[in-house]
C-alpha positions as CSV (number, residue, x, y, z in Angstrom):
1,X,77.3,-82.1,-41.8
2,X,81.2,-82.1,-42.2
3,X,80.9,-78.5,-43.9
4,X,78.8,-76.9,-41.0
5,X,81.2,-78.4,-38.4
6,X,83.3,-75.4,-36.8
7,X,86.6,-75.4,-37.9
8,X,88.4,-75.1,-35.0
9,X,87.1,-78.8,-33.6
10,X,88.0,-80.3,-37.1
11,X,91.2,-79.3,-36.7
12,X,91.7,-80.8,-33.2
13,X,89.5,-84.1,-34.2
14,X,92.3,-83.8,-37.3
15,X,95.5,-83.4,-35.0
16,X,93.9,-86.3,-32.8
17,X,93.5,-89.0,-35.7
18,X,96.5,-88.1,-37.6
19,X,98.4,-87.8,-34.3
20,X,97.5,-91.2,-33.6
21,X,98.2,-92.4,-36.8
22,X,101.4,-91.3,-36.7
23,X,102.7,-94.5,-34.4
24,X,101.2,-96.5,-36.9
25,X,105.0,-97.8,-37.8
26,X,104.9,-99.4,-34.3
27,X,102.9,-101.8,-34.7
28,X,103.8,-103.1,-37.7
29,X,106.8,-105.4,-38.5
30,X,108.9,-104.5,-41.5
31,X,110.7,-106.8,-43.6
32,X,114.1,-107.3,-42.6
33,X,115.7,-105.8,-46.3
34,X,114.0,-102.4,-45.9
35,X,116.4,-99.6,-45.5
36,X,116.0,-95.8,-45.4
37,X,114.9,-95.1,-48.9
38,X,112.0,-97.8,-48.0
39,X,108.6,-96.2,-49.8
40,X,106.8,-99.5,-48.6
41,X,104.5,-97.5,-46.5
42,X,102.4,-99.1,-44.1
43,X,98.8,-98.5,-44.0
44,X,98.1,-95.8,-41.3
45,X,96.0,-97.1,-38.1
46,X,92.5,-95.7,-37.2
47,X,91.0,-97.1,-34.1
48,X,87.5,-97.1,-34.5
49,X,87.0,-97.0,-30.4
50,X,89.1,-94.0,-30.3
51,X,87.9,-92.8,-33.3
52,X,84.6,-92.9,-31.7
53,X,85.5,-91.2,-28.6
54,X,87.7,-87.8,-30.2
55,X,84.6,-87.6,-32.4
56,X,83.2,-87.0,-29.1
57,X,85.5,-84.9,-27.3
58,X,86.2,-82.6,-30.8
59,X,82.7,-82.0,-31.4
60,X,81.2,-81.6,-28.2
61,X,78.9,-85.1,-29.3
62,X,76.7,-87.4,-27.2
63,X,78.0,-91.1,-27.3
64,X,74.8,-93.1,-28.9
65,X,74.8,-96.6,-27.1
66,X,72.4,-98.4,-29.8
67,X,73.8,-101.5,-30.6
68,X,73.1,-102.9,-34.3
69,X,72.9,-99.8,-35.5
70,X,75.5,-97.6,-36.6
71,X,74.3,-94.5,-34.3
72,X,77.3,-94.0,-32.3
73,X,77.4,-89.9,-31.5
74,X,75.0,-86.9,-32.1
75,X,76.0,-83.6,-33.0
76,X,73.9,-80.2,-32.3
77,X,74.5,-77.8,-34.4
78,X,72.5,-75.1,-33.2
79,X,68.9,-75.2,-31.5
80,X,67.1,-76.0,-34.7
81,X,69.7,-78.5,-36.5
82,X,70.8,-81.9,-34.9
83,X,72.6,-84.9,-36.8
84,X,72.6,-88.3,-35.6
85,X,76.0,-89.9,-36.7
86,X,77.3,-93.2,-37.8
87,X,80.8,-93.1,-36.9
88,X,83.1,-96.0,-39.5
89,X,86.3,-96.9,-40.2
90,X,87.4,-99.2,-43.3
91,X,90.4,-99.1,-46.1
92,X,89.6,-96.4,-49.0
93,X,89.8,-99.5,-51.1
94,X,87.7,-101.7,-49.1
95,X,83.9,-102.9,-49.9
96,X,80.0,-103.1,-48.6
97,X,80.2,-102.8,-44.9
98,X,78.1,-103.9,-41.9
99,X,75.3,-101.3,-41.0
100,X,72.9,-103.5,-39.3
101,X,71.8,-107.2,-38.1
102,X,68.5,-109.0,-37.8
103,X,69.6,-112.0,-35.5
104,X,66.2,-112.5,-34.0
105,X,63.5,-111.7,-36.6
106,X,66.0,-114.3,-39.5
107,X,65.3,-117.0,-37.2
108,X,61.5,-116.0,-38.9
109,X,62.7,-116.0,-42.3
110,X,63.6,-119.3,-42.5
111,X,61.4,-120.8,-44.1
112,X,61.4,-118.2,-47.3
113,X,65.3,-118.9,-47.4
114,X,64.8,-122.7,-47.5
115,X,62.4,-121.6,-50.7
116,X,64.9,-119.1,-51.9
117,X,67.3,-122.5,-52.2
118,X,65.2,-125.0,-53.6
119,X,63.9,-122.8,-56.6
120,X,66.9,-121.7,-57.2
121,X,68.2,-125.2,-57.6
122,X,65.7,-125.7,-60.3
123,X,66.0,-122.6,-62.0
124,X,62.9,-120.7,-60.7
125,X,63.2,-116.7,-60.4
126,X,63.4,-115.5,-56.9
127,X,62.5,-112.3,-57.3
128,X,59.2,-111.9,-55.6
129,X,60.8,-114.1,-52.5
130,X,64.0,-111.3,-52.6
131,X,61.0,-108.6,-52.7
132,X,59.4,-109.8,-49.7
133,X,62.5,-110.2,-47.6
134,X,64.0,-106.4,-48.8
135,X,60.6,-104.8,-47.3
136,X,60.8,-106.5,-44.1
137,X,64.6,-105.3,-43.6
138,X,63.6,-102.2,-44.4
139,X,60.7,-102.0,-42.0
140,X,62.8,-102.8,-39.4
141,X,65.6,-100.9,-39.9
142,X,63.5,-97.8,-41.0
143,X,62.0,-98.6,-37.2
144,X,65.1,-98.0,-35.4
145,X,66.0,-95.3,-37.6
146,X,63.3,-93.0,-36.7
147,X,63.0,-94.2,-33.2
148,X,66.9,-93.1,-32.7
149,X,65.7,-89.9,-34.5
150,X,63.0,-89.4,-32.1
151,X,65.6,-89.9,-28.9
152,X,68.2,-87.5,-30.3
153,X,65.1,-84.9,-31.5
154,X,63.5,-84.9,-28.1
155,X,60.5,-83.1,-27.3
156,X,60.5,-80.5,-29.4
157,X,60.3,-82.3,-32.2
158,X,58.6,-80.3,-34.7
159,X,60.9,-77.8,-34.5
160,X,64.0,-79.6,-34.6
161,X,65.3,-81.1,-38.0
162,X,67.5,-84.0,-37.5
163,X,69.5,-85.5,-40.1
164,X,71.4,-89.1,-40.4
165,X,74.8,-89.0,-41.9
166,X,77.1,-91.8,-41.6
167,X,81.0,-89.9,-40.9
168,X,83.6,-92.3,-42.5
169,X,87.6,-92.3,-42.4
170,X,89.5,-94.2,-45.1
171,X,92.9,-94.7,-44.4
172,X,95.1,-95.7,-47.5
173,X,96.5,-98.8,-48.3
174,X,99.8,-100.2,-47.8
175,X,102.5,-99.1,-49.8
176,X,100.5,-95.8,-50.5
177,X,101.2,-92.4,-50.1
178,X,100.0,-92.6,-45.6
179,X,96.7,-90.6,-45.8
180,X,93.1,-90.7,-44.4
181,X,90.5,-89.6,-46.5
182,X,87.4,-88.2,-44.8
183,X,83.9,-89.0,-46.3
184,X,80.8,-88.5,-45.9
185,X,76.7,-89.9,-47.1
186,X,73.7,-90.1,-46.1
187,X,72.1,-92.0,-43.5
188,X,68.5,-92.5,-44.7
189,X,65.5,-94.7,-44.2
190,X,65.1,-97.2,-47.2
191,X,62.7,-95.4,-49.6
192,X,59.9,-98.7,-49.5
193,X,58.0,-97.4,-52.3
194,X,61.3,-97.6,-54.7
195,X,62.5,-101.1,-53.8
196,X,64.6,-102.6,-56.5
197,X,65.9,-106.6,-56.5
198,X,69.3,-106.4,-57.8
199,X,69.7,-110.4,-57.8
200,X,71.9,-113.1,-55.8
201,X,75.5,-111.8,-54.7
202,X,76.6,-115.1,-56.5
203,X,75.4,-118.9,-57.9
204,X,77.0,-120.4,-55.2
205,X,74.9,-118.2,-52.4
206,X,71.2,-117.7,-53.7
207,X,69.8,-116.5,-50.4
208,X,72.6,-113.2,-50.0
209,X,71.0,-110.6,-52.5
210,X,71.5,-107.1,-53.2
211,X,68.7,-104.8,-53.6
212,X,68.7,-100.4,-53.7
213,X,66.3,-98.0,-53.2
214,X,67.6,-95.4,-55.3
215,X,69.7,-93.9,-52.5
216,X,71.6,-96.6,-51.7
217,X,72.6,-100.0,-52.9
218,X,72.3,-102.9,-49.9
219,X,73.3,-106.5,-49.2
220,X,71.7,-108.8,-47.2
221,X,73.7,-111.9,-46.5
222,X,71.4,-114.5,-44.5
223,X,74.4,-116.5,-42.5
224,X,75.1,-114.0,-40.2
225,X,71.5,-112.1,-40.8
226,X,73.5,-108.8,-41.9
227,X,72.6,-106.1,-44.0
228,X,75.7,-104.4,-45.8
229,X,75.9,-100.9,-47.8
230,X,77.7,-99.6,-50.3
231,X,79.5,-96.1,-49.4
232,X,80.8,-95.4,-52.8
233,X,84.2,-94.9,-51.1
234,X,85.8,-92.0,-53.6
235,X,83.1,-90.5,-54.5
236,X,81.6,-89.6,-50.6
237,X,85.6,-87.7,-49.8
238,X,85.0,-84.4,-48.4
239,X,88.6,-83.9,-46.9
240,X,91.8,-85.1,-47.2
241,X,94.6,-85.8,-44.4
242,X,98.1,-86.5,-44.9
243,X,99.9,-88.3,-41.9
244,X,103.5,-88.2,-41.3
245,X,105.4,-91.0,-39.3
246,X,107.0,-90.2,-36.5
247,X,110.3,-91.5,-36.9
248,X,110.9,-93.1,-33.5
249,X,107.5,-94.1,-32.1
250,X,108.5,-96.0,-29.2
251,X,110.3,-92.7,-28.0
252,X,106.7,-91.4,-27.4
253,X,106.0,-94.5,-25.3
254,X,108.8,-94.9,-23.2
255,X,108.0,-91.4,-22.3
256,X,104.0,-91.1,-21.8
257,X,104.9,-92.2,-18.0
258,X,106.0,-88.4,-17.7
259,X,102.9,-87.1,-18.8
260,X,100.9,-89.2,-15.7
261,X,99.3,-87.2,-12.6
262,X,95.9,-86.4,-11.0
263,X,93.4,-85.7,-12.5
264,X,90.0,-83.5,-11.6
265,X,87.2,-85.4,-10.3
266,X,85.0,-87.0,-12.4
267,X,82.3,-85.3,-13.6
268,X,79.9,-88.7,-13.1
269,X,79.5,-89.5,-9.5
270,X,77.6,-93.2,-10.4
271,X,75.6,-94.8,-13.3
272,X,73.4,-98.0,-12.8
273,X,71.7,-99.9,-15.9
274,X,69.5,-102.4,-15.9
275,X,66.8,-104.5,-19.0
276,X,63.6,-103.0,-19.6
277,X,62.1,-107.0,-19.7
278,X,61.9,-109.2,-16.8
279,X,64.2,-112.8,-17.3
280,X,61.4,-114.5,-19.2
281,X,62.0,-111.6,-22.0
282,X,58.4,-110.1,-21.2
283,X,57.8,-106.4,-20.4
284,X,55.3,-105.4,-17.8
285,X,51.2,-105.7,-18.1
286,X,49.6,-102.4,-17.6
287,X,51.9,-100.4,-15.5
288,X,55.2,-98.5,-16.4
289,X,55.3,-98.7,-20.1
290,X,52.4,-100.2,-20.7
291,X,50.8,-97.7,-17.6
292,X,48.0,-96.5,-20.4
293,X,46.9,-100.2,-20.6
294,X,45.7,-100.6,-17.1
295,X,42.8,-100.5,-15.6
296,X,40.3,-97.4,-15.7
297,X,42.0,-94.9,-12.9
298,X,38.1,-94.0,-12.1
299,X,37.3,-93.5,-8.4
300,X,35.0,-96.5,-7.5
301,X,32.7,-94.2,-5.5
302,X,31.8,-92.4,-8.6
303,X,31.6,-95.1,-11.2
304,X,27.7,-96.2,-11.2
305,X,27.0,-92.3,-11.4
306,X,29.5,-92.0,-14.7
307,X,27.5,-94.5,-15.7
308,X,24.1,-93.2,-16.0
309,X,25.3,-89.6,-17.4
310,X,26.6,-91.4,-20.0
311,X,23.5,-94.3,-20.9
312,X,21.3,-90.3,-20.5
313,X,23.7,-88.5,-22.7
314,X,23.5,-91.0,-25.3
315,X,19.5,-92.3,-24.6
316,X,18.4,-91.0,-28.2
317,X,21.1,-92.3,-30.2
318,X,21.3,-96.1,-29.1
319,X,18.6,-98.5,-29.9
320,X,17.2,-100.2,-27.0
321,X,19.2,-103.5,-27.3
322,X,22.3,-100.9,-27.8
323,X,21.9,-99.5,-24.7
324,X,21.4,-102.9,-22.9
325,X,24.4,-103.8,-24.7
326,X,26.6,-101.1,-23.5
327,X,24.8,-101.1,-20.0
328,X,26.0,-104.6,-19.5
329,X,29.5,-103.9,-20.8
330,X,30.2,-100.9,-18.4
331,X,29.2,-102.3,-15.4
332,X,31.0,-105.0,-15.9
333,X,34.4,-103.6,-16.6
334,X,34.0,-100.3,-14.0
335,X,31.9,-102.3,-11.4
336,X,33.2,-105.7,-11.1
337,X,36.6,-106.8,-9.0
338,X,39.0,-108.1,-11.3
339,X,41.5,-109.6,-9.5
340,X,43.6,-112.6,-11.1
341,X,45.5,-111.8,-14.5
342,X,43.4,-114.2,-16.1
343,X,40.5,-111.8,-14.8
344,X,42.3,-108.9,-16.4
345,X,42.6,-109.9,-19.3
346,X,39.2,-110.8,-19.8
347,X,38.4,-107.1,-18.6
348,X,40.8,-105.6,-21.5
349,X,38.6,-108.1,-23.9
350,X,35.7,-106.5,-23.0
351,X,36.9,-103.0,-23.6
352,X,38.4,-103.3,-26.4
353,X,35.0,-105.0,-27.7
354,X,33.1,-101.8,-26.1
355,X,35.4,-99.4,-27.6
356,X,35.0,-101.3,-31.1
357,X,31.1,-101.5,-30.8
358,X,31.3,-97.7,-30.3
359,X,33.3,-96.5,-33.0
360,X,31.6,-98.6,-35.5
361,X,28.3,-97.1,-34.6
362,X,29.7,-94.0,-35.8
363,X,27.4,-92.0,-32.6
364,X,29.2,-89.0,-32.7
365,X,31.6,-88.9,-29.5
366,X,30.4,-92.1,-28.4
367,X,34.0,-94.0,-28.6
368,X,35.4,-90.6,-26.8
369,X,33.4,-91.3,-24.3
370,X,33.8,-94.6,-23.2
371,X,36.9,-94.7,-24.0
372,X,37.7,-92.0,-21.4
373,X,35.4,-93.8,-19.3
374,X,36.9,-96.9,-19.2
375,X,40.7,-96.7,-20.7
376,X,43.6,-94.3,-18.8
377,X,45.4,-91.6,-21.4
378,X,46.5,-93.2,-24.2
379,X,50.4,-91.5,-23.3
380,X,50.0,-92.2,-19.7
381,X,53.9,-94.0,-18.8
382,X,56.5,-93.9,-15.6
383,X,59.8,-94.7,-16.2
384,X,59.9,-98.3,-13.4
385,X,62.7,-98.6,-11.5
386,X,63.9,-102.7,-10.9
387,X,63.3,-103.6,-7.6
388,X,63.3,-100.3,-6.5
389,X,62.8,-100.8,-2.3
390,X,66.5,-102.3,-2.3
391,X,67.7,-99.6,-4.7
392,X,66.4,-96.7,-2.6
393,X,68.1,-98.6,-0.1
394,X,71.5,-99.0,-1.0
395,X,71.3,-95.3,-2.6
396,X,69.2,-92.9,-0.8
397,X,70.5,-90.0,-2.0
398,X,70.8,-90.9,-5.7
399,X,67.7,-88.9,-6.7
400,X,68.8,-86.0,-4.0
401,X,69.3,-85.9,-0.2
402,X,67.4,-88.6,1.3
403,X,64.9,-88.3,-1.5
404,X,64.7,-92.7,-1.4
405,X,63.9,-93.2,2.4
406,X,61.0,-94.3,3.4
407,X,58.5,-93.9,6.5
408,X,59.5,-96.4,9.2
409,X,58.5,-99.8,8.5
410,X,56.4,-99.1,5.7
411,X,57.3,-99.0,1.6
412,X,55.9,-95.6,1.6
413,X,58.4,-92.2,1.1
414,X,59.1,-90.4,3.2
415,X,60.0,-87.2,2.0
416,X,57.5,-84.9,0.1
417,X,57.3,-84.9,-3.7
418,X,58.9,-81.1,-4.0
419,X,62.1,-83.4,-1.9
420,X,62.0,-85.5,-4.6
421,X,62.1,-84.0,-7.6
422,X,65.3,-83.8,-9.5
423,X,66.5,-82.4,-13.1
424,X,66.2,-85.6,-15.5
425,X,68.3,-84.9,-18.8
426,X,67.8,-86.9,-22.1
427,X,70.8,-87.2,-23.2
428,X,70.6,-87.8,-26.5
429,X,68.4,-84.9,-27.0
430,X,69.6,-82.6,-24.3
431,X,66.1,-81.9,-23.1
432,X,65.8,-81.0,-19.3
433,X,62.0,-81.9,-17.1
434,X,61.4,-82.0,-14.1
435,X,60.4,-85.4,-12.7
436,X,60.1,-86.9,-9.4
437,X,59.9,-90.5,-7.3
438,X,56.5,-91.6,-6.4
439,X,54.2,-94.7,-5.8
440,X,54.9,-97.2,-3.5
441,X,57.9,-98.2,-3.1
442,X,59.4,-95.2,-5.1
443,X,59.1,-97.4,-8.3
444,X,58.4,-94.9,-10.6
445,X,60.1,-92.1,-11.8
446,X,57.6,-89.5,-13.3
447,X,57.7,-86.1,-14.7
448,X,56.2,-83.7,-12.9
449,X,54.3,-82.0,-16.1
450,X,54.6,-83.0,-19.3
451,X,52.9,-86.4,-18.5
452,X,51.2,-86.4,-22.1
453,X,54.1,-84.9,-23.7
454,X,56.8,-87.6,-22.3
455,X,54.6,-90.2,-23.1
456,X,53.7,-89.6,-26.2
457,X,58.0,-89.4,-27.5
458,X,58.5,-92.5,-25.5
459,X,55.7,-95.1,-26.6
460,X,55.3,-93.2,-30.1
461,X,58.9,-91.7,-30.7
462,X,61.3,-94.1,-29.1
463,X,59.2,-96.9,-29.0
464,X,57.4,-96.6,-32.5
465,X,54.3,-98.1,-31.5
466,X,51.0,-97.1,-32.7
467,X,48.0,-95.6,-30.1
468,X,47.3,-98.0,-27.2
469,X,49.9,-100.6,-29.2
470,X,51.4,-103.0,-26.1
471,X,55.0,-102.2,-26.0
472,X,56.3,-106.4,-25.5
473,X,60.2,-107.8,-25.5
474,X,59.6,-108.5,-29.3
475,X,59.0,-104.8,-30.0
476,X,62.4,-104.2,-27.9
477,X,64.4,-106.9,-29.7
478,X,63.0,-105.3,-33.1
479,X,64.4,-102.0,-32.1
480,X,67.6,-103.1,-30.7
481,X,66.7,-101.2,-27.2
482,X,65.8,-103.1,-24.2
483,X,67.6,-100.9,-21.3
484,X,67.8,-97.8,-19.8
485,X,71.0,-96.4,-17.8
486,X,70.7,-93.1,-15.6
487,X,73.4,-91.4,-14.9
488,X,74.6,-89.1,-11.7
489,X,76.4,-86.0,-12.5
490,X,78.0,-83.4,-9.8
491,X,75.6,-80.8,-10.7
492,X,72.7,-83.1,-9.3
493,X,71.4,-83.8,-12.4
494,X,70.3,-87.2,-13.4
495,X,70.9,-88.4,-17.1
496,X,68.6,-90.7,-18.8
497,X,69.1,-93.2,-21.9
498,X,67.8,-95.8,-23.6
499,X,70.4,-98.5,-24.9
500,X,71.1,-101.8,-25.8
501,X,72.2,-104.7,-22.9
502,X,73.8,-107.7,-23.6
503,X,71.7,-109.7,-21.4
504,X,74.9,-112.4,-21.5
505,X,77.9,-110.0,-20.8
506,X,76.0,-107.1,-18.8
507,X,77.5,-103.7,-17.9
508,X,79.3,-103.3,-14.7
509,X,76.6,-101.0,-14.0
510,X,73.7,-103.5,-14.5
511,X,71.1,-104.1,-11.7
512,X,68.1,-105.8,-11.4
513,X,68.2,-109.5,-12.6
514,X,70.7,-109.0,-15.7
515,X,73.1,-108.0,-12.7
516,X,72.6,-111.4,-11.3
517,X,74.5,-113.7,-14.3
């Protein structure tokens, strides 16, 4: 990546790092006995929070908020090239660092850890039990690798190519010679098929083991549930800065005062957040999400009539008992009222049973059929809105001019859908669609084409799940995504992302129940 970067933003990003580097003698403490032909160096300072952020502004990159990962920006190149970035900071000398954690899903290893220690205690070879433990990290973090991939990619995803690198600065150490070396590797899934165990990191640790994949050498440590990497720190340098002290430093601040005025309004009017899951940690049955998993969208008038065309279609190639079979089935689940949740999930029982019974019959068309019949689009999603009456409420003009009020006394909008409709940006991909607020309520935000196309990025791209796969808070937790934040911008656009929420220490932004601890 570093080499297709423009020049003329690595030499700002450069005069930013190394400018701020330069105080770096101001906020250390040197001994007393140093004079002015001192070498004792100190180690130059890189914030990794502003490091972050003049990544951004020098490269014109999207801040990624994925938490547990180490996607921090993304970088378009041109139209056809995008990288996701992993943005680090750590000594040139330093070791393996952090690039991801598996708080959640260790709490189900466990039990193989507990093994891990007791045959290692009598001198048994833990190498199958390592094996099993390096492919399910890997799964996981291969999940939210290509999910973040999908995000930055966006729709058109066949003709994008996105690439992972991590982007690294490695400041010397003290007593050096004050420069920050730039470096750079790859960011790739774990190759699963090349898995290697390593061994223990150490006798006195038998469950933290090291494993590679041929790309790269990793260390799992099971305390903290942490996966570390190696970066090969010399040999991943692809530029080299030298930083120069500035020989009063707390000149610069007494003076910043100076610098201090107004500055041009904002270019984000508001942003709200708020957790995908309700409070119990459970995402929504058959509706937002999950919308592809509700009940069959079918007008009741013409059900019994769908009915027969299809027993007549398919009269020759069923048996009698088939027929009976799939006669009873069908009116069951398009003609009965199910009403309870209990009731509904008996209903989805009984589909999924149908649509099992006609794919294993292998009738040609048969499981298109009924499943058609009796399922909604297998990409069919809205993006919900958390208690969305009170939000249109307090912000009626969030989605455009009075685009959220509603008829008088009633939960129904009041403005017609070409009032409502609004530019809704991914902003990690850049895309642009047109969507719109609908349903009662205004609860959902939909695009107004696309429908297939949105869905299938968001359940099969962002989400990673498989066709007509439930998306549940486990799925979320897996992924380290389980909230969404839209932004406002001047231009009327509304921005769209999917992050991570600290359901204990929430976002001034939050809404919805997170907003309430």
């Amino acid at each position: 990546m570093w080499d297709k970067l423009k020049v003329e933003h690595k030499e700002k990003y450069k005069t930013l790092i190394t400018n701020f580097a330069s105080l770096s003698e101001a906020f250390s403490q040197k001994a007393e006995t140093a004079d002015q032909n001192d070498t004792n160096y100190v180690a130059p300072i890189v914030n990794s929070k502003f490091q972050e952020t003049v990544f951004q502004k020098a490269f014109h990159a999207v801040g990624e908020d994925i938490a547990n990962t180490s996607y921090d920006a993304s970088v378009v190149v041109d139209d056809k090239h995008k990288y996701l970035v992993g943005i680090k900071s750590f000594g040139i000398n330093s070791g393996d660092q952090k690039v991801a954690q598996f708080k959640k899903n260790s709490q189900e290893w466990n039990e193989i850890l507990s093994e891990i220690k007791f045959y290692d205690s009598i001198g048994e070879d833990n190498t199958e039990r390592y094996e099993f433990l390096a492919r399910e990290i890997s799964e996981l973090r291969n999940q939210r690798i290509e999910s973040s991939k999908a995000q930055i990619k966006g729709f058109n995803s066949n003709s994008v190519s996105v690439e992972s690198v991590y982007h690294v600065l490695m400041p010397t150490s003290k007593g050096d010679k004050p420069q920050i070396y730039v470096g750079e590797t790859s960011y790739l899934p774990i190759d699963l098929d090349n898995l290697k165990i390593l061994g223990s990191t150490g006798k006195n640790n038998p469950t933290n083991f090291r494993f590679t994949d041929g790309q790269h050498t990793y260390k799992y440590t099971a305390a903290d549930s942490q996966l570390h990497m190696t970066f090969n720190n010399r040999d991943i340098v692809v530029d080299t800065w030298d930083v120069t002290y500035i020989e009063d430093p707390f000149t610069i601040f007494e003076q910043l005062h100076l610098l201090t005025g107004s500055r041009e309004e904002a270019e984000v009017l508001e942003t709200v957040s708020w957790v995908i899951t309700d409070k119990h940690g459970q995402v929504e049955e058959s509706s937002g999400f999950n919308a592809f998993d509700g009940g069959s969208k079918l007008a009741k008038k013409d059900r019994e009539q769908r009915i027969v065309r299809l027993l007549e279609k398919y009269r020759d190639s069923l048996k009698s008992e088939e027929r009976a079979y799939v006669t009873q089935l069908l009116e069951d689940i398009l003609l009965k009222k199910w009403t309870t949740k209990d009731e509904k999930v008996h209903m989805k029982q009984l589909r999924a049973e149908l649509l099992h019974f006609a794919k294993e019959s292998d009738v040609v068309d048969l499981a298109k059929d009924i499943e058609k019949l009796v399922y909604r689009p297998v990409s069919e999603v809205y993006i919900p809105l958390p208690d969305s009456k009170n939000f249109h409420d307090e912000r009626p003009h969030f989605f455009g001019i009075n685009a959220g009020t509603f008829e008088k006394g009633t939960k129904k909008l009041a403005l017609p859908k070409e009032n409502r409709t609004f530019d809704l940006k991914f902003l990690s991909s850049g895309d642009v669609i047109k969507a719109y607020i609908n349903q009662e309520s205004g609860k959902a935000i939909q695009s107004t084409e696309k429908q297939e196309i949105l869905g299938e990025w968001i359940l099969r791209g962002v989400f990673q799940l498989k066709e007509r796969e439930i998306l549940t808070g486990e799925k979320l937790e897996e992924l380290q995504i389980n909230g969404i934040r839209l932004t406002k911008f001047k231009n009327s656009q509304i921005g769209i992302e999917f992050i991570w929420i600290d359901t204990d220490n929430p976002p001034q932004d939050a809404i919805g129940w997170v907003s309430k601890k």
